[in-house]
N, CA, C and O atoms as a Maestro MAE file, in Angstrom:
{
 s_m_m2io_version
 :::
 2.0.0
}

f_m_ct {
 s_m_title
 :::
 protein
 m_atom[264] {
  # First column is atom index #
  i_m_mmod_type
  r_m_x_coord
  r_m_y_coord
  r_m_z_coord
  i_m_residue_number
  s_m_chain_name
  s_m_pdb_residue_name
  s_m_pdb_atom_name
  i_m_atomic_number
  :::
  1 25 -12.231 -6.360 -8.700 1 A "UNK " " N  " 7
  2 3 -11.222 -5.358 -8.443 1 A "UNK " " CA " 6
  3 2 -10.063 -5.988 -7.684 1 A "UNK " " C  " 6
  4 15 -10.073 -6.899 -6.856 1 A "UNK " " O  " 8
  5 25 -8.803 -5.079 -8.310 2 A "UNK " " N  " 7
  6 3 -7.792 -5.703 -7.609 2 A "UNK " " CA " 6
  7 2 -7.217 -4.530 -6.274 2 A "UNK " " C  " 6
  8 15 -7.978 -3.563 -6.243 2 A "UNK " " O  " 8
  9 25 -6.465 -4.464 -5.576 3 A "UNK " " N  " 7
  10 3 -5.766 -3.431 -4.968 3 A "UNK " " CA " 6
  11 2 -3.554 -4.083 -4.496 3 A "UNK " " C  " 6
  12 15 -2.852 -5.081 -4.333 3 A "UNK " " O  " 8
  13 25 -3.528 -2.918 -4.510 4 A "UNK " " N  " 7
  14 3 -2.213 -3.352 -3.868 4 A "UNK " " CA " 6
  15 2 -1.620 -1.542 -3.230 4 A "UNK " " C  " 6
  16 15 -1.981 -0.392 -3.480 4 A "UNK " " O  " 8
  17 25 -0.639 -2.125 -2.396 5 A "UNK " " N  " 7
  18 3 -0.347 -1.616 -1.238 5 A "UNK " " CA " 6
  19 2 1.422 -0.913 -1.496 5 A "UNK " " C  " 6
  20 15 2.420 -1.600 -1.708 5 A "UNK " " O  " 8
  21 25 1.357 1.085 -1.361 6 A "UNK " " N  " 7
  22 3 2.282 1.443 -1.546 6 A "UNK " " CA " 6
  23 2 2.759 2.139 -0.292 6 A "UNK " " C  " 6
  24 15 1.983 2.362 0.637 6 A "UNK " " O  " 8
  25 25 4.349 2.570 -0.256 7 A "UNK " " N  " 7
  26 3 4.645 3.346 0.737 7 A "UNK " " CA " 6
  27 2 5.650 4.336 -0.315 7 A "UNK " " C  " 6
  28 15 6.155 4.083 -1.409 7 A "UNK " " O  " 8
  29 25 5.684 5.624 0.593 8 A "UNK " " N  " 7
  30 3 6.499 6.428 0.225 8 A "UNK " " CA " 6
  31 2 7.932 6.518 1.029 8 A "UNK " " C  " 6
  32 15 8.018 6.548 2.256 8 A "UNK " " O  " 8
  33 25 9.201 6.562 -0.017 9 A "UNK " " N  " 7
  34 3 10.265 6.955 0.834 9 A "UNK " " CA " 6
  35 2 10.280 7.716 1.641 9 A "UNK " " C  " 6
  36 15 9.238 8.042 2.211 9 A "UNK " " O  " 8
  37 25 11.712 8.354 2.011 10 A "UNK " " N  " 7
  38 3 11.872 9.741 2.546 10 A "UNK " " CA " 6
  39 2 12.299 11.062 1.323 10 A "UNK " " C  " 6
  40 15 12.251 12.252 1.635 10 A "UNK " " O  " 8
  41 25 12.593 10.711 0.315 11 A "UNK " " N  " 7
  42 3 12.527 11.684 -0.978 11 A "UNK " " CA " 6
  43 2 11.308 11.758 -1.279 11 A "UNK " " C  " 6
  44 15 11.108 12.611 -2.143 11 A "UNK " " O  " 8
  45 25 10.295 11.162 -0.892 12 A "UNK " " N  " 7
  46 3 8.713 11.282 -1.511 12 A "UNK " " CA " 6
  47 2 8.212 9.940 -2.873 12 A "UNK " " C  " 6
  48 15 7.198 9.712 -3.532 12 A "UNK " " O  " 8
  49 25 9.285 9.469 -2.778 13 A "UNK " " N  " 7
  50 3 9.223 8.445 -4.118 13 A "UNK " " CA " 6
  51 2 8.030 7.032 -3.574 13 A "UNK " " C  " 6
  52 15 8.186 6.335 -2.571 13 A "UNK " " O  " 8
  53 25 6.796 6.927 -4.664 14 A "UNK " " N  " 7
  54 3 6.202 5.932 -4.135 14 A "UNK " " CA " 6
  55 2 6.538 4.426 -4.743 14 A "UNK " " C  " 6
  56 15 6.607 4.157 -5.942 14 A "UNK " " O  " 8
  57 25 6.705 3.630 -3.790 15 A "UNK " " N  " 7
  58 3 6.618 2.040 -4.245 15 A "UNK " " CA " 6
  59 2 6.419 1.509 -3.954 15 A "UNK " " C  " 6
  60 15 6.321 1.406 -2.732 15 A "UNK " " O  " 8
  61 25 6.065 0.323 -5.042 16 A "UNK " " N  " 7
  62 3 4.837 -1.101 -4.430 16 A "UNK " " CA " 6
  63 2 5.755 -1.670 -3.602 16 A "UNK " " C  " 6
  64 15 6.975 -1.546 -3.492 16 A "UNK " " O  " 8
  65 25 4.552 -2.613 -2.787 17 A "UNK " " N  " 7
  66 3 5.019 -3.181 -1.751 17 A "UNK " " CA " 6
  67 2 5.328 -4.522 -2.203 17 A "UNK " " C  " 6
  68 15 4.418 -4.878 -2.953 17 A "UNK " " O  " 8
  69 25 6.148 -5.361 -2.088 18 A "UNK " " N  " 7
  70 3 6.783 -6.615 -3.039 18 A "UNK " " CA " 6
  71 2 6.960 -7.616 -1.679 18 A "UNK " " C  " 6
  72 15 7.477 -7.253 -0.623 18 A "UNK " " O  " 8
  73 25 6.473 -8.796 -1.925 19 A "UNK " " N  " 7
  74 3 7.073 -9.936 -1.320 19 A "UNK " " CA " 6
  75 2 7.996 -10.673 -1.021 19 A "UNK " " C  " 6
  76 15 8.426 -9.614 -1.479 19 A "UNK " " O  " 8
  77 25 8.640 -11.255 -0.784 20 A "UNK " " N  " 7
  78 3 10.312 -11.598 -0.419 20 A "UNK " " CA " 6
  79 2 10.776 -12.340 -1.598 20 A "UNK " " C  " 6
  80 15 11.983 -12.407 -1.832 20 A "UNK " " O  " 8
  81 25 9.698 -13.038 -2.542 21 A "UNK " " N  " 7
  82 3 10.294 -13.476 -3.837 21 A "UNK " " CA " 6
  83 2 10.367 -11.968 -4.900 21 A "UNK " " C  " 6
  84 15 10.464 -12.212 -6.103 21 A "UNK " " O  " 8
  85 25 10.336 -10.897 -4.606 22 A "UNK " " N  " 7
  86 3 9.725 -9.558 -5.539 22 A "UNK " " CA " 6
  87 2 8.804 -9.552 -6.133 22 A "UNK " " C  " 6
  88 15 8.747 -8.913 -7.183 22 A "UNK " " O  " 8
  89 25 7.618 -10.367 -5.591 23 A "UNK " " N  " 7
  90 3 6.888 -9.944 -6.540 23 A "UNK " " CA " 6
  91 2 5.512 -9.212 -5.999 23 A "UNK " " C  " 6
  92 15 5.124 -9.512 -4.870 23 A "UNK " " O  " 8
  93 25 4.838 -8.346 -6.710 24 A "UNK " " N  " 7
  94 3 4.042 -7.312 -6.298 24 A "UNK " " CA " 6
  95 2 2.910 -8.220 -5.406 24 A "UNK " " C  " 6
  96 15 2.453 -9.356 -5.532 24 A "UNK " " O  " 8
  97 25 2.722 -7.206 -4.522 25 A "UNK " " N  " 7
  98 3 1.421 -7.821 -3.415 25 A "UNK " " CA " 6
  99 2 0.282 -7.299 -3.695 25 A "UNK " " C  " 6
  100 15 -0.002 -6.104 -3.777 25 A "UNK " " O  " 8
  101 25 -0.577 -8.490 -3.889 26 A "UNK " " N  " 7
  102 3 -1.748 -8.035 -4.329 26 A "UNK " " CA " 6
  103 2 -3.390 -8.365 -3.654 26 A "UNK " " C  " 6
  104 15 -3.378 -9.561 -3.362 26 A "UNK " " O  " 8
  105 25 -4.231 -7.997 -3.441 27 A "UNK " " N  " 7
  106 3 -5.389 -8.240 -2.994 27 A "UNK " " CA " 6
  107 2 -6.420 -8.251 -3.535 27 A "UNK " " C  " 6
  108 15 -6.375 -7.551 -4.546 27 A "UNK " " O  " 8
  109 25 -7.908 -8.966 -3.279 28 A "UNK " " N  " 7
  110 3 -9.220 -9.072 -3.499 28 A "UNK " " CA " 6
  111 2 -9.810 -8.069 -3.255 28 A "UNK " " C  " 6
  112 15 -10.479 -7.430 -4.067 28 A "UNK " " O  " 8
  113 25 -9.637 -7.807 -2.110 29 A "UNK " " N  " 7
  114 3 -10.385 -6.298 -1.473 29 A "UNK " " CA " 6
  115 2 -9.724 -5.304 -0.916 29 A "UNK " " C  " 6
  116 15 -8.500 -5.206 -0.821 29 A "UNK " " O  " 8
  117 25 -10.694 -4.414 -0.471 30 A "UNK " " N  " 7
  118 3 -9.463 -3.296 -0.092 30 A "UNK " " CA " 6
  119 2 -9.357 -3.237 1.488 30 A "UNK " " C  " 6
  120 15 -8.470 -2.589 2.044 30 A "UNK " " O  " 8
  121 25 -10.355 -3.984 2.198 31 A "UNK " " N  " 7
  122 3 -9.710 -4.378 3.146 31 A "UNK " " CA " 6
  123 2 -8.781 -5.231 4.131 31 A "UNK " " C  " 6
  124 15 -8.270 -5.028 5.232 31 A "UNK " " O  " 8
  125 25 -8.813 -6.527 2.993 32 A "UNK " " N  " 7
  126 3 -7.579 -6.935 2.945 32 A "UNK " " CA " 6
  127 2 -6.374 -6.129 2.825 32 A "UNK " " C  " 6
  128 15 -5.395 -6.536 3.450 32 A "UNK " " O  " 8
  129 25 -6.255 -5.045 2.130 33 A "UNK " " N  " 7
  130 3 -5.498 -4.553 1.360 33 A "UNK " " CA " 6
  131 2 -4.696 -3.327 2.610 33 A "UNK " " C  " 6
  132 15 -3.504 -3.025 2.678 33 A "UNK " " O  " 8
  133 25 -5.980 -2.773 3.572 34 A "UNK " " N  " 7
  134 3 -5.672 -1.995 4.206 34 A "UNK " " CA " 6
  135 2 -4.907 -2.433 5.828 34 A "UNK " " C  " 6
  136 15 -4.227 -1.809 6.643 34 A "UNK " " O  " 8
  137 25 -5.561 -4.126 5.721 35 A "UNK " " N  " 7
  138 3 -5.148 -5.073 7.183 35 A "UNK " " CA " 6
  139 2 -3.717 -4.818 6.979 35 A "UNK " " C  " 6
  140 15 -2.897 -4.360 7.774 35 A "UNK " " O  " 8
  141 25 -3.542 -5.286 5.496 36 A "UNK " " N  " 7
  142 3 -2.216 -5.278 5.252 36 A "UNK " " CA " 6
  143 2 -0.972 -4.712 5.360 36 A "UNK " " C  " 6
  144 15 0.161 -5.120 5.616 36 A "UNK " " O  " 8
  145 25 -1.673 -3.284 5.001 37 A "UNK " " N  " 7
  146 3 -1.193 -2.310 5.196 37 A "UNK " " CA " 6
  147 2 -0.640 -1.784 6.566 37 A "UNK " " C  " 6
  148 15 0.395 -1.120 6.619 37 A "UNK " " O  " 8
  149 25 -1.328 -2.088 7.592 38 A "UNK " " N  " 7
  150 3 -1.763 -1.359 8.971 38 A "UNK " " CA " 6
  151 2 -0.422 -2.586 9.698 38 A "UNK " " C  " 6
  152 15 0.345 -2.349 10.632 38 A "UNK " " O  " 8
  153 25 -0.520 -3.735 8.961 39 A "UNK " " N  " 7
  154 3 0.515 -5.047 9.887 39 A "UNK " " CA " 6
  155 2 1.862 -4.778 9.711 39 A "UNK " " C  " 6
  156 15 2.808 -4.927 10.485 39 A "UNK " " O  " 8
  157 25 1.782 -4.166 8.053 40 A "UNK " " N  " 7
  158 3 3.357 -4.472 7.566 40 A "UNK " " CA " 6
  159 2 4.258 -3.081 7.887 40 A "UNK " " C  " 6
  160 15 5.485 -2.990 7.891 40 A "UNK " " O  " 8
  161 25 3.151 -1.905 8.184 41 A "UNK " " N  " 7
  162 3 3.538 -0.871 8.264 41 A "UNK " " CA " 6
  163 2 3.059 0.381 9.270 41 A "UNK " " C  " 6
  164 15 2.798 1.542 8.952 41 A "UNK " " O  " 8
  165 25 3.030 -0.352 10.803 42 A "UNK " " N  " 7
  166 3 2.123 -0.273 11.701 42 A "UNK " " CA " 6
  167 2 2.217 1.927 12.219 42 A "UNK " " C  " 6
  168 15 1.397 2.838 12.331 42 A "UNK " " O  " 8
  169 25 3.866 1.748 12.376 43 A "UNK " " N  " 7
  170 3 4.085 2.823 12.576 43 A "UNK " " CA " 6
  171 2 3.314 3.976 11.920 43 A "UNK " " C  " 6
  172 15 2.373 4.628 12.374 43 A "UNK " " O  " 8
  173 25 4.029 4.081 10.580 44 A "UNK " " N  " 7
  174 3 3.530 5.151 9.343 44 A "UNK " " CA " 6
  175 2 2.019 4.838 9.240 44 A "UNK " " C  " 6
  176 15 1.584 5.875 8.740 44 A "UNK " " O  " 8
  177 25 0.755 3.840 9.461 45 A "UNK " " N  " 7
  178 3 -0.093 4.209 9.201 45 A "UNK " " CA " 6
  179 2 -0.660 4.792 10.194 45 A "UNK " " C  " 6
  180 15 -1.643 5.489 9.943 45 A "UNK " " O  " 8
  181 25 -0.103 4.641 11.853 46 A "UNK " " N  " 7
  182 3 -0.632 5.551 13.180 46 A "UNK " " CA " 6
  183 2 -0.062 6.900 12.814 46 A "UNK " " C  " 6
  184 15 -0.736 7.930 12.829 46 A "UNK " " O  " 8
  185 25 1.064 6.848 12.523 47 A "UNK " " N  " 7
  186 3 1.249 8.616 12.127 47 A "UNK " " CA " 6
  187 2 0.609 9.505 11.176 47 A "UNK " " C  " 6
  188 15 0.651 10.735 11.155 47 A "UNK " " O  " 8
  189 25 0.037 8.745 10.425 48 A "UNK " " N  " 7
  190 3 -1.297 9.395 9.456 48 A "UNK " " CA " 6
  191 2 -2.117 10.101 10.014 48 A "UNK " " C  " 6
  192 15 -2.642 11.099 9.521 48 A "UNK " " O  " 8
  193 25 -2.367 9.519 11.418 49 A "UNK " " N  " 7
  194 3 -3.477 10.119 11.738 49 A "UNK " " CA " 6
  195 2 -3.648 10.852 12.941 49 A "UNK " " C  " 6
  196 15 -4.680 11.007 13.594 49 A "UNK " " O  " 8
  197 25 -2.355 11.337 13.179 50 A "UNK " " N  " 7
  198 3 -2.133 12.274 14.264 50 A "UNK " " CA " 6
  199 2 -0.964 13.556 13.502 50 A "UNK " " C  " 6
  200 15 -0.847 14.720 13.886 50 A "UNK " " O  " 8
  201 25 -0.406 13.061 12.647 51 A "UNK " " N  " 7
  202 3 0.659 14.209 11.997 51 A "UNK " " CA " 6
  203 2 0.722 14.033 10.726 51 A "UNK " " C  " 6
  204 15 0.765 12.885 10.283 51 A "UNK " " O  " 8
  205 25 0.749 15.526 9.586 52 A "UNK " " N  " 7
  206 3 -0.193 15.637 8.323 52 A "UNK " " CA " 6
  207 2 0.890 14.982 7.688 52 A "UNK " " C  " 6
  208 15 1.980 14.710 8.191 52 A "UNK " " O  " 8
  209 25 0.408 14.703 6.292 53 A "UNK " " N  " 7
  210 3 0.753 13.810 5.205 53 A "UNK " " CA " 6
  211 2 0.841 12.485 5.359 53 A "UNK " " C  " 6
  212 15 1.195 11.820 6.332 53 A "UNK " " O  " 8
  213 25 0.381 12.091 3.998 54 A "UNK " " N  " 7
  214 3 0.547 10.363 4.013 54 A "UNK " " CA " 6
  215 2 2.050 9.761 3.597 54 A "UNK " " C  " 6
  216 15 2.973 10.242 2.940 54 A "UNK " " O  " 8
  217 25 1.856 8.410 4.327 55 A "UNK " " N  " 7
  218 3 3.326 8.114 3.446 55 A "UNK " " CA " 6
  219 2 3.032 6.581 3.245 55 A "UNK " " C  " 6
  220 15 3.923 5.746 3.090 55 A "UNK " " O  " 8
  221 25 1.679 6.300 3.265 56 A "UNK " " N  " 7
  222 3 0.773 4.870 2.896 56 A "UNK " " CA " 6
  223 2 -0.009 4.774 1.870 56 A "UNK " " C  " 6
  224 15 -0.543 5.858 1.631 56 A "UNK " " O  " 8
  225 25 -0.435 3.594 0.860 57 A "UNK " " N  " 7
  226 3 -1.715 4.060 0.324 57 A "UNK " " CA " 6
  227 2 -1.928 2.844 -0.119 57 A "UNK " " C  " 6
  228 15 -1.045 2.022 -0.363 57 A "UNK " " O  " 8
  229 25 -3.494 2.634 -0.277 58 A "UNK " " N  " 7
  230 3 -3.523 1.064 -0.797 58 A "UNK " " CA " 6
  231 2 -4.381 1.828 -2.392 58 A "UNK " " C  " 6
  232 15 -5.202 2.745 -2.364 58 A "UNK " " O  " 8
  233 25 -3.967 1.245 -3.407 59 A "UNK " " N  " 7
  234 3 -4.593 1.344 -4.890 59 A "UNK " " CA " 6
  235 2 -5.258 0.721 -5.536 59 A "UNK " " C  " 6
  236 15 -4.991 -0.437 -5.215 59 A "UNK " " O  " 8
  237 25 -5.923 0.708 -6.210 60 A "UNK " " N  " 7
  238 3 -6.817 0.151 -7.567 60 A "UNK " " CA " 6
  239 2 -6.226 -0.563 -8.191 60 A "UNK " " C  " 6
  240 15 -5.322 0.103 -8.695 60 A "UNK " " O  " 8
  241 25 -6.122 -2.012 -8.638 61 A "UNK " " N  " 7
  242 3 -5.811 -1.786 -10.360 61 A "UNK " " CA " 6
  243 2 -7.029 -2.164 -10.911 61 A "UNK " " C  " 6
  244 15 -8.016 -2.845 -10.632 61 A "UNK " " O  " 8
  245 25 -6.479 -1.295 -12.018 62 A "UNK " " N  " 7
  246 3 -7.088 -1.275 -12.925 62 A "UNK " " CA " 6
  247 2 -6.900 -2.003 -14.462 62 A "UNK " " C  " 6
  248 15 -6.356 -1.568 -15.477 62 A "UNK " " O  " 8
  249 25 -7.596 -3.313 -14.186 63 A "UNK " " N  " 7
  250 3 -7.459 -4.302 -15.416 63 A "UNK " " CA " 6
  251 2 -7.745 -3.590 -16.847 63 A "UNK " " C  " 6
  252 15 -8.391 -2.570 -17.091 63 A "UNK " " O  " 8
  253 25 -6.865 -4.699 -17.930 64 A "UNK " " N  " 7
  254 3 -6.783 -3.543 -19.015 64 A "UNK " " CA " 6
  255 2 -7.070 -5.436 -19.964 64 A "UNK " " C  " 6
  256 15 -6.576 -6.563 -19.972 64 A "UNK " " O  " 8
  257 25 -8.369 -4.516 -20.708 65 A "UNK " " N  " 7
  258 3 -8.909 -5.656 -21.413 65 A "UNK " " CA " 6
  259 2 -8.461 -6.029 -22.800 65 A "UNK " " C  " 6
  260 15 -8.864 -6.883 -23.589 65 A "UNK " " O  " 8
  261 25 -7.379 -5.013 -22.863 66 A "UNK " " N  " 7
  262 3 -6.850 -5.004 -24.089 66 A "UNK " " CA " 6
  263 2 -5.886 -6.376 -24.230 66 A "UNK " " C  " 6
  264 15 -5.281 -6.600 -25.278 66 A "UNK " " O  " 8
  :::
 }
 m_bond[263] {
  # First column is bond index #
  i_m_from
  i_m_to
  i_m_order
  :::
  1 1 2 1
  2 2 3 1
  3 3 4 2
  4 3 5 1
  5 5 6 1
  6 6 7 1
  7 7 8 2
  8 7 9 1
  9 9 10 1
  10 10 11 1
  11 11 12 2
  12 11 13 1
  13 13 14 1
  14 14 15 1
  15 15 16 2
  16 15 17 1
  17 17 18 1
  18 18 19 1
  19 19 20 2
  20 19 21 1
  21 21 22 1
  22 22 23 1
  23 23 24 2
  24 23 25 1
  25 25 26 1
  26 26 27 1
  27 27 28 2
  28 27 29 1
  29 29 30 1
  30 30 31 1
  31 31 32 2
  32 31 33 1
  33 33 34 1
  34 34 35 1
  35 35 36 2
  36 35 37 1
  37 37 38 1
  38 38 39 1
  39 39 40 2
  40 39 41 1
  41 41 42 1
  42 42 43 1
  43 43 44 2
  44 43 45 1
  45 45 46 1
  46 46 47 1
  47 47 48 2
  48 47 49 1
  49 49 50 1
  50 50 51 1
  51 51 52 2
  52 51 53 1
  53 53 54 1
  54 54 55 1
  55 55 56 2
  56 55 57 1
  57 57 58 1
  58 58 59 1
  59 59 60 2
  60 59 61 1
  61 61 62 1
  62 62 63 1
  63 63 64 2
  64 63 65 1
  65 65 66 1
  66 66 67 1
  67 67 68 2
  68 67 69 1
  69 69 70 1
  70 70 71 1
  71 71 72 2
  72 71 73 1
  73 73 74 1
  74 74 75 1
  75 75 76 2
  76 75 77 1
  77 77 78 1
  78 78 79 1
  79 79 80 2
  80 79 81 1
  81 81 82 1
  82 82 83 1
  83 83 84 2
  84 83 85 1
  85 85 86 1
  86 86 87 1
  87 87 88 2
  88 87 89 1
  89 89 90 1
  90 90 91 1
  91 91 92 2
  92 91 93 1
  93 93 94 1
  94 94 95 1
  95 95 96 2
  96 95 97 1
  97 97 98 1
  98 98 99 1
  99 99 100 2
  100 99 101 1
  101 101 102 1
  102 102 103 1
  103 103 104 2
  104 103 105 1
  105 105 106 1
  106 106 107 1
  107 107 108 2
  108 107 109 1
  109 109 110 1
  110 110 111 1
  111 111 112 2
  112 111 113 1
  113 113 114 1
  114 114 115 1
  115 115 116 2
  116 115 117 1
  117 117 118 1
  118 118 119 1
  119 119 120 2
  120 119 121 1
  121 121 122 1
  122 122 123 1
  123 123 124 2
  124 123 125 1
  125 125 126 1
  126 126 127 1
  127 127 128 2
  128 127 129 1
  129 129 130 1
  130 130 131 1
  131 131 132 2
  132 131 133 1
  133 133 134 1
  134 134 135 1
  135 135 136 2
  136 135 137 1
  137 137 138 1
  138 138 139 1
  139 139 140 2
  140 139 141 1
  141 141 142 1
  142 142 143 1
  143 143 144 2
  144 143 145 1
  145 145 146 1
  146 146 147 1
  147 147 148 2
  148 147 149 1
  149 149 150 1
  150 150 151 1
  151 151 152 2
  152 151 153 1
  153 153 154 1
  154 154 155 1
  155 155 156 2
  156 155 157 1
  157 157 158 1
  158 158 159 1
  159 159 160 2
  160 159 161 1
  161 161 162 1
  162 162 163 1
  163 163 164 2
  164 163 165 1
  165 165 166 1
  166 166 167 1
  167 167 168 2
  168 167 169 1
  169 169 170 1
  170 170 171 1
  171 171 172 2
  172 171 173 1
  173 173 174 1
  174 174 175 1
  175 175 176 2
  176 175 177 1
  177 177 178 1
  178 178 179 1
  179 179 180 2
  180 179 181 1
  181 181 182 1
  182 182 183 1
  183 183 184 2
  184 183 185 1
  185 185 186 1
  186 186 187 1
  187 187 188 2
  188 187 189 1
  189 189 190 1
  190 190 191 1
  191 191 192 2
  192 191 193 1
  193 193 194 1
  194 194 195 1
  195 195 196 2
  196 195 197 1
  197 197 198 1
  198 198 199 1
  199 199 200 2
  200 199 201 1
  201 201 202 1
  202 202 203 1
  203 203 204 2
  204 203 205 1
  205 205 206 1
  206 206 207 1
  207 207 208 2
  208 207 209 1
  209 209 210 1
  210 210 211 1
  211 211 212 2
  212 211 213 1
  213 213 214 1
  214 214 215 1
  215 215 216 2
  216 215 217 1
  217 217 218 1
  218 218 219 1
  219 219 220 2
  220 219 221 1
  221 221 222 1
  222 222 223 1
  223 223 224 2
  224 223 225 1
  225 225 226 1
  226 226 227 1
  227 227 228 2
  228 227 229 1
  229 229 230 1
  230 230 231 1
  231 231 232 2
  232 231 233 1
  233 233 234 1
  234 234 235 1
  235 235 236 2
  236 235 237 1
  237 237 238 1
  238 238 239 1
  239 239 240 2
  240 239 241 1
  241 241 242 1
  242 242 243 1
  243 243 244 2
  244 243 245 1
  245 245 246 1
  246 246 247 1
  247 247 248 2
  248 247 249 1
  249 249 250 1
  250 250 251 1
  251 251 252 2
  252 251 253 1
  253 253 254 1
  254 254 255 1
  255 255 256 2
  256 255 257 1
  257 257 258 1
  258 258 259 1
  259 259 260 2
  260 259 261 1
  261 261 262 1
  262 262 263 1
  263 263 264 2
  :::
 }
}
């Protein structure tokens, strides 16, 4: 499994989180995925959990064998 790591604007719009060359950030696990999350985006993931809605999320991918 893969995961990678989104945030939401302030319109609600979600997007991947990209590296300084653009290209999508990606992980092994999902706790890598969530360290990641918590470093790059320390604020918004403490406000998760004291005032409602998310504006973080780490995802799945989902490989396509086609």
């Amino acid at each position: 499994m893969r995961y990678k790591i989104e945030v939401q604007d302030d319109t609600g719009i979600w997007t991947d989180v990209r590296n300084d060359q653009g290209a999508l950030v990606t992980f092994d696990d999902e706790a890598a995925a969530r360290a990641a999350l918590a470093e790059r985006f320390p604020i918004l993931v403490q406000m998760e959990k004291y005032a409602g809605g998310k504006r973080t999320r780490v995802i799945r991918i989902i490989e396509d064998d086609d």
